[in-house]
C-alpha positions in Angstrom: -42.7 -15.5 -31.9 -42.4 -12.3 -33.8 -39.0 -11.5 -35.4 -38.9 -8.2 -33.7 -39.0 -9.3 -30.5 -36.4 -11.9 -30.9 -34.1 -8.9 -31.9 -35.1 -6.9 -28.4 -34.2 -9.5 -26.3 -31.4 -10.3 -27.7 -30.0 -6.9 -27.9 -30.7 -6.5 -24.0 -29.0 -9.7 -23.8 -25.8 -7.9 -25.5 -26.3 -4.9 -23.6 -26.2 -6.5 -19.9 -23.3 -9.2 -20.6 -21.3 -5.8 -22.3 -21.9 -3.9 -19.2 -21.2 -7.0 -17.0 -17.7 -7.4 -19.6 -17.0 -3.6 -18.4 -17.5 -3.9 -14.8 -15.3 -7.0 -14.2 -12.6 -5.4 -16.6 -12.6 -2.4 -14.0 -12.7 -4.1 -11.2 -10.1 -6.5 -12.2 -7.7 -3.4 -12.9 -8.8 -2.0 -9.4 -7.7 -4.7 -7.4 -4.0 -5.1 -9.2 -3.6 -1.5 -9.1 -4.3 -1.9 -5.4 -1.8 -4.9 -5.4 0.7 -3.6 -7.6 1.0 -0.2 -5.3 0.6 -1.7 -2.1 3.6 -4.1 -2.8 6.8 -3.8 -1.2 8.5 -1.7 -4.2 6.6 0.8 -3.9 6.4 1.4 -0.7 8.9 4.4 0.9 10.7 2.6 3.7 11.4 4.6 6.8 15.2 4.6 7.2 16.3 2.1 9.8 17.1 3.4 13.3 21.3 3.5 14.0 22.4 2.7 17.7 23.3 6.2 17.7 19.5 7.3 17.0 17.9 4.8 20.0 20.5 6.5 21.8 19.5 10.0 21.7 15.7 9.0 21.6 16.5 7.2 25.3 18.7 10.3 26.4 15.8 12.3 25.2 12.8 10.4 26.6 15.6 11.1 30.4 15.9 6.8 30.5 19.6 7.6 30.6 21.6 10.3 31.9 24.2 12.7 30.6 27.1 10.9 31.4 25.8 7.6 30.2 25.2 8.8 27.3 28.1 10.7 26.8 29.8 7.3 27.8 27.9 5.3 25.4 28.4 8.0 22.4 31.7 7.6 22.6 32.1 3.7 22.8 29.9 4.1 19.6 32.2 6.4 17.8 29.6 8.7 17.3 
């Protein structure tokens, strides 16, 4: 076989398994930069709803009336 075309072979050879190297080095970082953000310390939690809060939501929503609520405020301390 001619030397030449040794050489172009293996330089496509080189070229693919490079571009292969590249591909799975960004793909790799893509998936634990999709792990590392979507994990719990990252993440914003939404404050936690008091007594008082589902209180006003159900006064709000009319599941309870004024005086109930009123009633129930109070027992809260709120």
């Amino acid at each position: 076989m001619p030397e030449h075309l040794s050489e172009y072979g293996s330089g496509w050879g080189a070229a693919i398994s490079m571009m292969l190297f590249w591909l799975l080095l960004i793909a790799a970082s893509v998936l634990l930069g999709k792990f590392i953000w979507s994990s719990s310390i990252f993440q914003v939690h939404e404050h936690e709803k008091t007594a008082l809060d589902i209180l006003k939501e159900r006064y709000a929503r009319g599941e309870i009336g004024r005086d109930e609520f009123t009633q129930k405020k109070r027992d809260l301390g709120g």
